[in-house]
Each structure stands twice: as structure tokens, then as C-alpha cells.
Backbone bond lengths (Angstrom), bond angles and torsions (degrees), N, CA, C in turn:
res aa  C-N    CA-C-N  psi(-1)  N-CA   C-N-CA  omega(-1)  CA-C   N-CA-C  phi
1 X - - - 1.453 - - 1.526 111.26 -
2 X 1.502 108.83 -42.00 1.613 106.78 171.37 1.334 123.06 -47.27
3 X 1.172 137.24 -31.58 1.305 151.15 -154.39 2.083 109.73 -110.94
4 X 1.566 107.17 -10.31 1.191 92.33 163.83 1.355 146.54 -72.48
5 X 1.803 131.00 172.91 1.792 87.95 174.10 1.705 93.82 -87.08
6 X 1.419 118.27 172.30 1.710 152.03 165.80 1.035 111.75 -52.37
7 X 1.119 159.48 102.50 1.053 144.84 -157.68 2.022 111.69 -130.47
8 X 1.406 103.63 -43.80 1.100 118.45 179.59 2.032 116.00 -116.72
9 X 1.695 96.46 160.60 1.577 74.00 155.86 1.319 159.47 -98.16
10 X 1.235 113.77 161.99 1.615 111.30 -179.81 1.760 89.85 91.25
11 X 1.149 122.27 17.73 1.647 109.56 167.81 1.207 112.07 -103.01
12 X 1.533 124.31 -7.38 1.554 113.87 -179.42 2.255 110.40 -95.14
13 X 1.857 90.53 -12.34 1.319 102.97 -171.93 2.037 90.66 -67.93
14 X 1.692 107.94 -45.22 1.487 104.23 -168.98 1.294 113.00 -51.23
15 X 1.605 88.42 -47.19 1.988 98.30 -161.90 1.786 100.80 -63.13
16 X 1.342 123.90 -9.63 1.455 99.37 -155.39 2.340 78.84 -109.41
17 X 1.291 115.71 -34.55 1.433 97.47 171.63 1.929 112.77 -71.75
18 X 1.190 113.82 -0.18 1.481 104.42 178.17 1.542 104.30 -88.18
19 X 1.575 122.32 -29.51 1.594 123.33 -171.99 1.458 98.07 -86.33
20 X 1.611 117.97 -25.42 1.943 119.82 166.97 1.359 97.75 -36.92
21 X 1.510 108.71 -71.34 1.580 144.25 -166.00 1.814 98.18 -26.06
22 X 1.582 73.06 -83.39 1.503 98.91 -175.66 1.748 122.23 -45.88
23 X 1.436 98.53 -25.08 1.431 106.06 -175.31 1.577 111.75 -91.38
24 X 0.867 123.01 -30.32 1.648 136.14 172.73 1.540 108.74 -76.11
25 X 1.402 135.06 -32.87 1.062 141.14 155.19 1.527 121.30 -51.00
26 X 1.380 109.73 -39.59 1.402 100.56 173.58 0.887 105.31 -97.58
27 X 1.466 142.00 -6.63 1.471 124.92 -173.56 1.560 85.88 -74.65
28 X 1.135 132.94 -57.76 1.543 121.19 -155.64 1.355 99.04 -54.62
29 X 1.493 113.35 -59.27 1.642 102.35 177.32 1.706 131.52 -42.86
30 X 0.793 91.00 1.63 2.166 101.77 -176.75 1.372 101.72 -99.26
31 X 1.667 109.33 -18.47 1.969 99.50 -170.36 1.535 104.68 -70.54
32 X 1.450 118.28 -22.76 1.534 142.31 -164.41 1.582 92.38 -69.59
33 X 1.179 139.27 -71.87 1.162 132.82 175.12 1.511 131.97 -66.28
34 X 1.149 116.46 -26.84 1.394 115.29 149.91 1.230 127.13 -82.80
35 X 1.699 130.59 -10.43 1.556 95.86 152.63 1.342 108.81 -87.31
36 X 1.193 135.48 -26.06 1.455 117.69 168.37 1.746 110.00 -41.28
37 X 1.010 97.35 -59.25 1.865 88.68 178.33 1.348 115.34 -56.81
38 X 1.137 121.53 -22.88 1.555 122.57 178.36 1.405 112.34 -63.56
39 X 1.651 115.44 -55.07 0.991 114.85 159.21 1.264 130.88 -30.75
40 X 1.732 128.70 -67.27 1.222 142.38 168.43 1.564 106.62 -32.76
41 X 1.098 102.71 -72.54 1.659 103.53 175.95 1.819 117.77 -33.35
42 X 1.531 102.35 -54.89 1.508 96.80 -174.04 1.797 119.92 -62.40
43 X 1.606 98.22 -8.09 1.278 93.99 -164.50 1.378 81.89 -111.73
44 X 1.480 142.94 45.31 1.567 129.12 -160.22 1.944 84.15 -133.68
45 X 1.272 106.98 151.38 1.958 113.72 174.04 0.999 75.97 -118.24
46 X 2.096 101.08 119.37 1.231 115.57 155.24 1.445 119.97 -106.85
47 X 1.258 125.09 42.35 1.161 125.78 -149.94 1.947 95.22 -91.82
48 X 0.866 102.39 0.85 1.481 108.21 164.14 1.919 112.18 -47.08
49 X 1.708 93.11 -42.70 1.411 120.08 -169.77 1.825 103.96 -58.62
50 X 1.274 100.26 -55.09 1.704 93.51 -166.01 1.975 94.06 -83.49
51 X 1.243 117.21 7.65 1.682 103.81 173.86 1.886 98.40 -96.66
52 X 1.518 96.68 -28.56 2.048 77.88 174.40 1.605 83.31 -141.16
53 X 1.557 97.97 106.97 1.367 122.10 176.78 1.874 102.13 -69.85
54 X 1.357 122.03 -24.11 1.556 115.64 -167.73 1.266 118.39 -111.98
55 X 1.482 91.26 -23.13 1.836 105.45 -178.24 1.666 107.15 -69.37
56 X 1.425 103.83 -56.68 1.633 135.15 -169.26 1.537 103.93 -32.22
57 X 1.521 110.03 -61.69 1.051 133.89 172.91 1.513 119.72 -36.94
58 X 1.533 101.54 -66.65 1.803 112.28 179.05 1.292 118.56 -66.29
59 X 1.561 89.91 -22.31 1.815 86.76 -170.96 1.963 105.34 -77.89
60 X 1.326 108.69 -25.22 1.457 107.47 179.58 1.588 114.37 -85.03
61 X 1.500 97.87 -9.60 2.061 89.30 173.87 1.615 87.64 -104.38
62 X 1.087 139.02 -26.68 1.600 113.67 163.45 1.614 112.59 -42.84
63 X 1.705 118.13 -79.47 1.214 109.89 161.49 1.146 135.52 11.18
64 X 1.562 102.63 -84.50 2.009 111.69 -170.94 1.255 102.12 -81.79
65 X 1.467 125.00 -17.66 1.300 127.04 168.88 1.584 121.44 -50.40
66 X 1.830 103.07 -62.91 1.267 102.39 160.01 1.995 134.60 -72.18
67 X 1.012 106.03 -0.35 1.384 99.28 158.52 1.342 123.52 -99.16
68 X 1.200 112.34 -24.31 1.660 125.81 169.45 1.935 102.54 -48.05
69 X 1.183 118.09 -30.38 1.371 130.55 -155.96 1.287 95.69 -98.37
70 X 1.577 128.56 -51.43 1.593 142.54 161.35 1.292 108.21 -34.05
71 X 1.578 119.90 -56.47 1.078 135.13 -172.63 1.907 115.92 -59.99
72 X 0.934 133.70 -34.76 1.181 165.84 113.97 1.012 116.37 9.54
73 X 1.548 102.68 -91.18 1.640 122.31 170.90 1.226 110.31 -39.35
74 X 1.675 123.85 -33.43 1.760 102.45 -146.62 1.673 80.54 -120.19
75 X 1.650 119.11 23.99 1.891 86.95 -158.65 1.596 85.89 -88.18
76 X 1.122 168.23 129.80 1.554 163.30 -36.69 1.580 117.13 7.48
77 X 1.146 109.71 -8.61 1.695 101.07 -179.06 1.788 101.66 -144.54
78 X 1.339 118.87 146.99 1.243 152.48 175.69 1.660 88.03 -45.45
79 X 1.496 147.98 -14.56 1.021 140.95 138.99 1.511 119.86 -32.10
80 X 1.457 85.94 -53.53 2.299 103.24 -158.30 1.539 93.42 -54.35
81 X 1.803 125.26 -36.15 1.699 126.31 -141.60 1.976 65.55 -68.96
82 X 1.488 86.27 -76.88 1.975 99.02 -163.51 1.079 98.54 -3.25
83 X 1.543 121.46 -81.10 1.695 135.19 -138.31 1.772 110.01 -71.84
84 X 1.613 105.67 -23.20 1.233 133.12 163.47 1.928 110.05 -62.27
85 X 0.713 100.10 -44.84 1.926 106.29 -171.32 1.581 94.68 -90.36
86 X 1.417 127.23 -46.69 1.507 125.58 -176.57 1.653 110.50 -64.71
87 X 1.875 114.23 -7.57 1.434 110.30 -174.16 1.237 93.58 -92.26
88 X 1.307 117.62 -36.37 1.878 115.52 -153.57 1.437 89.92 -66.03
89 X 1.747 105.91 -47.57 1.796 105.85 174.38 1.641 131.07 -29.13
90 X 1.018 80.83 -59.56 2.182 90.93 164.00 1.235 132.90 -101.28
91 X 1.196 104.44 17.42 1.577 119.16 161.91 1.364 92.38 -91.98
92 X 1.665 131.98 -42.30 1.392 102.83 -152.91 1.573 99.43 -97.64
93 X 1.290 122.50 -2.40 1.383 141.81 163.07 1.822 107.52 -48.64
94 X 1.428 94.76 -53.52 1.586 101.03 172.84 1.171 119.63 -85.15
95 X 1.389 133.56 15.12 1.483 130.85 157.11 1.267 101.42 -77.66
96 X 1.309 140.72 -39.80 1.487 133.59 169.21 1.720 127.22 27.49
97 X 1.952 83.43 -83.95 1.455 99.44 -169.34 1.225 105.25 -81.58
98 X 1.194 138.40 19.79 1.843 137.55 177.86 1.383 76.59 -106.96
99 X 1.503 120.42 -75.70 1.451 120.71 -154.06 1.573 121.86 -42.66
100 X 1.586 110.09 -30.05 1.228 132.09 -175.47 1.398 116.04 -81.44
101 X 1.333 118.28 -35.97 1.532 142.34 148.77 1.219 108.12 -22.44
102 X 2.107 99.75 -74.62 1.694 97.54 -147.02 1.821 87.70 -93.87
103 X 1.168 144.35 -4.34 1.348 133.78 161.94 1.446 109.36 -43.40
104 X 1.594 112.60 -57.80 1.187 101.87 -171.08 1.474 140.72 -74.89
105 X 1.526 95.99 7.47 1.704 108.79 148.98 1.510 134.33 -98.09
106 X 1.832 89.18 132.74 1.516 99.74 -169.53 1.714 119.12 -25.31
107 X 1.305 127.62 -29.77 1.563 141.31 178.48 1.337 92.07 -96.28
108 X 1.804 159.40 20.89 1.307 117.95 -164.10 1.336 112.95 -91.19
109 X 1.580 122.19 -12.98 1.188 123.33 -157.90 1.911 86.52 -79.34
110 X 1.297 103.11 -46.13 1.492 102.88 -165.05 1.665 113.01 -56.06
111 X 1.611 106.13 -26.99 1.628 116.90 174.53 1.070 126.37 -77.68
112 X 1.155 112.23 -26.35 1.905 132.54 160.11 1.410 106.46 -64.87
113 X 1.517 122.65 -37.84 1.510 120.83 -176.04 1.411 112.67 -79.75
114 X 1.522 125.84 -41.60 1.272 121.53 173.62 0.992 104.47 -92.54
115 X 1.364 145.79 28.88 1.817 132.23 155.17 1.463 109.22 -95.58
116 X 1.758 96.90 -25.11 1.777 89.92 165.97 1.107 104.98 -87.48
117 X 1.453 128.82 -52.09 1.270 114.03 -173.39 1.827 121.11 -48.31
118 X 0.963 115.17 -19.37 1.688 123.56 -163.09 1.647 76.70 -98.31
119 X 1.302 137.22 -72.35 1.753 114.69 -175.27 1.640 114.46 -47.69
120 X 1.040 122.33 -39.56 1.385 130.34 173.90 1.968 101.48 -42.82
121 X 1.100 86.80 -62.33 1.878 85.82 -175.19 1.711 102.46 -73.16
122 X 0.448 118.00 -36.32 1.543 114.79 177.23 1.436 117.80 -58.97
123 X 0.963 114.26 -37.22 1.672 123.94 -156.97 1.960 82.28 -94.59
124 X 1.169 128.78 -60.58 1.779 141.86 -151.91 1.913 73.16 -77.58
125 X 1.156 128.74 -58.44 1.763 108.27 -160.74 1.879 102.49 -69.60
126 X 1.050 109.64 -25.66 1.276 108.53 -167.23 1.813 104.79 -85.29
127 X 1.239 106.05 -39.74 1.281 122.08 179.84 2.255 109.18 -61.78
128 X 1.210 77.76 -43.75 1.908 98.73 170.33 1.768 104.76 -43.90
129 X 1.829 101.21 -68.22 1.529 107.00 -159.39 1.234 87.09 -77.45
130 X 1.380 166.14 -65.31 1.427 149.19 -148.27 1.572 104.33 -65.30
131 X 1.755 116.77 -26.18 1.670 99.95 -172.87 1.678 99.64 -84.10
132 X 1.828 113.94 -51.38 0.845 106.84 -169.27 2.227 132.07 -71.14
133 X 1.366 107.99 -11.25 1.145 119.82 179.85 1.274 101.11 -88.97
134 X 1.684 125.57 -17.41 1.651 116.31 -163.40 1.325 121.27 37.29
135 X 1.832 124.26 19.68 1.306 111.82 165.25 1.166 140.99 -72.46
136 X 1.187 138.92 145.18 1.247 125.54 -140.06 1.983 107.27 -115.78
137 X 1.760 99.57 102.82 1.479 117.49 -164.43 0.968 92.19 -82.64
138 X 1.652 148.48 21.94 1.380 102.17 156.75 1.329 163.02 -103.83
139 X 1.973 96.12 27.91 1.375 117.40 169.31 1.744 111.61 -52.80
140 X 1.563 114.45 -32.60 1.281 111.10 171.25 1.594 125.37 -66.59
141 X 1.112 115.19 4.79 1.661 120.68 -166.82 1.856 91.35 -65.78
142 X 1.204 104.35 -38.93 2.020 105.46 -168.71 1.199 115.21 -53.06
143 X 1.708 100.06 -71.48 1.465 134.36 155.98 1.914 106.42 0.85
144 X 1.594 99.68 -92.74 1.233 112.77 176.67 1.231 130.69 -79.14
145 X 1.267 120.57 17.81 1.431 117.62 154.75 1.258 98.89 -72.98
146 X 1.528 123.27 -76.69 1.407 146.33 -175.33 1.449 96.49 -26.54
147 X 1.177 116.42 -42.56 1.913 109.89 -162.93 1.646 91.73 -84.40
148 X 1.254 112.10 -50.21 1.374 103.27 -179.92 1.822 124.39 -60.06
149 X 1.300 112.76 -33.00 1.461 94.11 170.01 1.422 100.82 -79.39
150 X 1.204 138.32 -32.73 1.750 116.43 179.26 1.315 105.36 -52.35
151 X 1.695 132.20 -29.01 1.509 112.98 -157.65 1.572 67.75 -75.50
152 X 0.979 123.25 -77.15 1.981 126.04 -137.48 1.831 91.57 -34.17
153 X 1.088 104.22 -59.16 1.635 94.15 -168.68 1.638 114.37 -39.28
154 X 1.479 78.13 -58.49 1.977 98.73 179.37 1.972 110.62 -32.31
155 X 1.279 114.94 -45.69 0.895 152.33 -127.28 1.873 86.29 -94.35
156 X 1.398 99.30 -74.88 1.920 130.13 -178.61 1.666 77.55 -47.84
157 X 1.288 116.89 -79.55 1.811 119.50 -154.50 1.807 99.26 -24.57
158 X 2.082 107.49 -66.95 1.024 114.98 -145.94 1.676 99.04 -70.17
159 X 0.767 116.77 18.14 1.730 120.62 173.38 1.675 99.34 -100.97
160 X 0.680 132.12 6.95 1.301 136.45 159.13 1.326 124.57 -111.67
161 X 1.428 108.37 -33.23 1.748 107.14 178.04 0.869 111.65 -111.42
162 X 1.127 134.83 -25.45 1.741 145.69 162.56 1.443 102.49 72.66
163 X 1.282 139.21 27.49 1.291 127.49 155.47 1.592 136.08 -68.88
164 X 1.658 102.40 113.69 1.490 116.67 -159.51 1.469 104.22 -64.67
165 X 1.226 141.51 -12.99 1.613 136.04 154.05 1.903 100.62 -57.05
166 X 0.939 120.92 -58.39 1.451 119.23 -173.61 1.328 107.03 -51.45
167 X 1.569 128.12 -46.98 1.263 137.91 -146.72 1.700 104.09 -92.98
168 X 1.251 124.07 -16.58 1.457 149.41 147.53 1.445 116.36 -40.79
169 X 1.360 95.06 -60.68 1.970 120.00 -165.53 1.534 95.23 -73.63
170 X 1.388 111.64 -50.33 1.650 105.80 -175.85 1.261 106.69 -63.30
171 X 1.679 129.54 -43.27 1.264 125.50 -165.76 1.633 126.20 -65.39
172 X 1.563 99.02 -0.24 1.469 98.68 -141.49 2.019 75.60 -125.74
173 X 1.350 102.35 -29.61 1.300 80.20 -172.05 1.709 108.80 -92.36
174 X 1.310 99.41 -7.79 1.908 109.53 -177.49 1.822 83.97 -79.71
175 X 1.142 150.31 -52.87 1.529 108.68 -172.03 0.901 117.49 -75.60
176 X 2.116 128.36 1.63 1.782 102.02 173.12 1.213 100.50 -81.85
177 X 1.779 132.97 -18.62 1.380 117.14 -173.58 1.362 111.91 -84.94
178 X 0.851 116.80 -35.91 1.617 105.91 160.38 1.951 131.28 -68.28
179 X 1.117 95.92 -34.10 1.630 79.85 146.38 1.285 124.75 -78.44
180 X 1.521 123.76 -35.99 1.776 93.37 168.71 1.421 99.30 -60.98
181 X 1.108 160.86 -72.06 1.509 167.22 -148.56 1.680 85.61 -35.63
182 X 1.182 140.79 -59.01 1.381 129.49 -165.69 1.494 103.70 -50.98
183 X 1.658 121.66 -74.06 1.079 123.24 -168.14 1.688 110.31 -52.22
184 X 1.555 113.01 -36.94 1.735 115.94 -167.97 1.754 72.69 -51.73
185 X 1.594 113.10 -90.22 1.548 124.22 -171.02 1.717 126.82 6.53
186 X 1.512 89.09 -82.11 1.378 116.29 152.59 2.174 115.79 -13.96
187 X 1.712 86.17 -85.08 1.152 90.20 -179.49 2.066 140.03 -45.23
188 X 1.611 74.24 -30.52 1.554 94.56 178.14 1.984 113.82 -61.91
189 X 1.423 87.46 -46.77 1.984 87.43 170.17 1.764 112.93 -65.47
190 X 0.956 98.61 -41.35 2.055 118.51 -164.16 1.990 79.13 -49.68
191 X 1.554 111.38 -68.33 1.362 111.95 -161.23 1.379 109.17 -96.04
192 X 1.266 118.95 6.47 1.975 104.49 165.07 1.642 101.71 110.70
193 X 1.328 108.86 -6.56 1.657 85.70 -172.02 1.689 102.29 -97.42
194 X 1.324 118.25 14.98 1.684 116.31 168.99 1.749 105.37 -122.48
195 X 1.268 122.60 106.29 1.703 100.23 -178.48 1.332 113.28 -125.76
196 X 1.608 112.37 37.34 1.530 119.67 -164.33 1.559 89.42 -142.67
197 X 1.372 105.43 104.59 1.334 133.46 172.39 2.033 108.29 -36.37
198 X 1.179 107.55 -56.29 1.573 125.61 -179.11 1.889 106.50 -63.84
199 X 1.309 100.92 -32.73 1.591 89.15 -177.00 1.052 115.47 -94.10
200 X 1.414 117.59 -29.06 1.499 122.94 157.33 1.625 134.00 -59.71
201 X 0.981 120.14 -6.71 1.364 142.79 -172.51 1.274 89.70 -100.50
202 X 1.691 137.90 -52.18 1.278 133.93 -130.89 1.508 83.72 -104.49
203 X 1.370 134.62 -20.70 1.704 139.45 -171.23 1.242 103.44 -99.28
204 X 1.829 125.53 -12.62 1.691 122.52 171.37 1.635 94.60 -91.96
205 X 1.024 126.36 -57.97 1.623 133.35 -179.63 1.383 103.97 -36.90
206 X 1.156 120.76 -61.72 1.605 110.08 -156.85 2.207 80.28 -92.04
207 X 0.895 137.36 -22.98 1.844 109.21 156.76 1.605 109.99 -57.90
208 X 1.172 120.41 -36.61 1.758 112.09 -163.94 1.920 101.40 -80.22
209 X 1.375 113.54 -43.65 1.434 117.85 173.15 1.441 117.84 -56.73
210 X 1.176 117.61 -41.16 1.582 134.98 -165.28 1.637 89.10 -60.13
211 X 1.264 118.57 -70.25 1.425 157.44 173.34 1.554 114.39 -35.34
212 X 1.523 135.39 -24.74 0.587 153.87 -136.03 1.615 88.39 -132.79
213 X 1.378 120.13 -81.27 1.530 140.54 -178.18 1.417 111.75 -36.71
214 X 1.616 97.94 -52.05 1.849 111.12 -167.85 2.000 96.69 -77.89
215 X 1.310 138.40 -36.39 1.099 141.86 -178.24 1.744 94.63 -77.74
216 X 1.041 131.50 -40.06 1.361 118.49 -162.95 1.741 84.26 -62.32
217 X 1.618 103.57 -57.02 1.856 97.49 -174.81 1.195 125.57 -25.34
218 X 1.293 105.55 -68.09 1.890 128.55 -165.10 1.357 79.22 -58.32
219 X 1.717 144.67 -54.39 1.349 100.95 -168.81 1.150 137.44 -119.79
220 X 1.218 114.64 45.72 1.469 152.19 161.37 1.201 82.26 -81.70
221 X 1.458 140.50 -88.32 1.217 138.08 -161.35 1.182 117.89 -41.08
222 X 1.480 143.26 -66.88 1.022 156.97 -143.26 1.973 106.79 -105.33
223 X 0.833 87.68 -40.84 1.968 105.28 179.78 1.602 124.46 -74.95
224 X 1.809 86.24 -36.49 2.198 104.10 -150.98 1.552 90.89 -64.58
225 X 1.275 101.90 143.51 1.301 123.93 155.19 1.298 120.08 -128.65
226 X 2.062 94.03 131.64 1.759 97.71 -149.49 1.431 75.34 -119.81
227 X 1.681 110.98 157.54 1.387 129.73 167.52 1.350 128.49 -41.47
């Protein structure tokens, strides 16, 4: 139905709450494979990681990089769901070495619980005002591109210099762009400019993960209590 032309009214209002529908449906279905991968990860030796502190890194955003792109390619066909559920899989595979991180502080389980819980509210309040106001965010689409390739760069640099003031600044400013990214997201299905259930799912997922990762940081940092 997404893919027909419009013809009458009140058919673009259905098609765009059926890809809502449809899109919130799979997001929940993706948490299923990434905590299974989460799991995997916690029980995974990545110590590969602290022998190539720069490589380790690139080689895992190449990775999701290239399936993010797979994902893409195939989202029109019962391929895209697969390649879609096989990403969340190794995304949550690569939470690992955070998860393994903040475990090993005396508080980590409790910092792991409120970094989801604190994305959880973030994503459902933000997700709330973009369905229920139907305002239409996508003057921000410019905005946050631009901010978003500065973080990635920002991001590539500090893998080389590793300064924990930098690694703060990125963390803190990657969850306001990804929470606006929910509502921009959001908005794009509400008014027609997202109508593919799979790509929209795959642009809320990587806001709720992003969101999730960079908050677990800040409070590891600010919160962790080490032995």
C-alpha cells in the first residue's frame, strides 16, 4: 500500500499511519536481536581492541557501515527485514566492550539500567510530541546533517588522540542530535517524506542506540564508581 500512487482523500493520512504502525512494530522487533547480541558481546574477549586501539575502532564502523548500505539496497524486499534484524544483531554484538566496561563498576549494572531507561524516556517523550503535535521538523533535516558529519569527523579525529575532555563533548553533544534526529525522523513518516517502513526503523534504531551508547558514557564518566 506504501508504494501506491494517492489518488483520493485521506489516503496519504492512512498510508503514512500504516508505515508509523509498521515502523514501531519493527523497531520493537530489533530489541530481540540486539540483546541477544548484547549478550554475545559480554561474553566475547575483545582484547584485540586495546592491542589496535585505532584500527579496532574503524574496522567495526566499516562493518555496520557496510550493512547499513545492504540494508538500504534490499529495504523493498523481504531481504531489507533480514539484513535489517542481522544489523541490530551486530550492533548489539558491538555494545560488548562498553557493556563490559561499565559492568565492571561497582554501580555498572545500575548505569546500564538508567542509560536505557533515560533513552527509553527520551525516545517515547520525543516520539509523543512529533506524533501528537504533527509538527512538521523538517526544517531541521540541514541543521543536523551538518552537526552530524562534524560529530563523525569529531569522532574519527578522537580515535587518534583519545582525549577524554573531547570524548565527553562528543558524547554529550551526539545525544542532543540524535534526539532531535527522532522527532526530524518521526516527522518525515507523520508528513510523507519517509514511506518505507525498513528505512525508517533503521533511522529510529541507530537514534535510540546512538543515544543509548553516548549516555551510557557521560555516565560512566560522571556517575562510575570504580573499586
Amino acid at each position: 500500500m506504501q508504494y501506491q500512487t494517492i489518488s483520493q482523500p485521506g489516503t496519504l493520512g492512512l498510508v503514512q499511519n500504516q508505515v508509523l504502525r509498521n515502523t514501531y512494530m519493527m523497531l520493537a522487533l530489533t530489541m530481540i536481536p540486539t540483546i541477544m547480541g548484547a549478550f554475545i558481546g559480554l561474553s566475547t574477549n575483545f582484547s584485540f581492541m586495546a592491542h589496535n586501539p585505532i584500527m579496532a575502532p574503524l574496522l567495526m564502523f566499516a562493518v555496520m557501515m557496510g550493512m547499513l548500505f545492504a540494508v538500504s539496497a534490499l529495504r523493498n524486499s523481504v531481504w531489507g527485514i533480514a539484513m535489517l534484524l542481522g544489523f541490530t544483531f551486530v550492533a548489539g554484538v558491538f555494545l560488548g566492550p562498553i557493556l563490559q566496561h561499565a559492568l565492571h563498576l561497582r554501580n555498572g549494572a545500575q548505569l546500564v539500567g538508567m542509560a536505557a531507561g533515560g533513552t527509553g524516556l527520551i525516545f517515547f517523550s520525543l516520539a509523543t510530541i512529533a506524533t501528537v503535535t504533527k509538527k512538521d521538523f523538517s526544517f531541521m533535516g540541514k541543521f543536523l546533517f551538518i552537526g552530524l558529519v562534524l560529530l563523525v569527523v569529531a569522532s574519527l579525529a578522537n580515535i587518534f588522540f583519545a582525549i577524554p575532555a573531547l570524548s565527553l563533548t562528543i558524547s554529550a553533544i551526539a545525544v542532543l542530535i540524535f534526539s532531535a534526529y527522532i522527532l526530524y525522523d518521526i516527522s518525515q513518516i507523520i508528513h510523507g517524506g519517509e514511506t518505507n517502513y525498513v528505512m525508517a526503523t533503521m533511522s529510529l534504531y541507530l537514534n535510540i542506540y546512538n543515544i543509548f551508547v553516548n549516555l551510557l558514557s557521560l555516565l560512566m564518566a560522571f556517575s562510575g564508581e570504580r573499586d
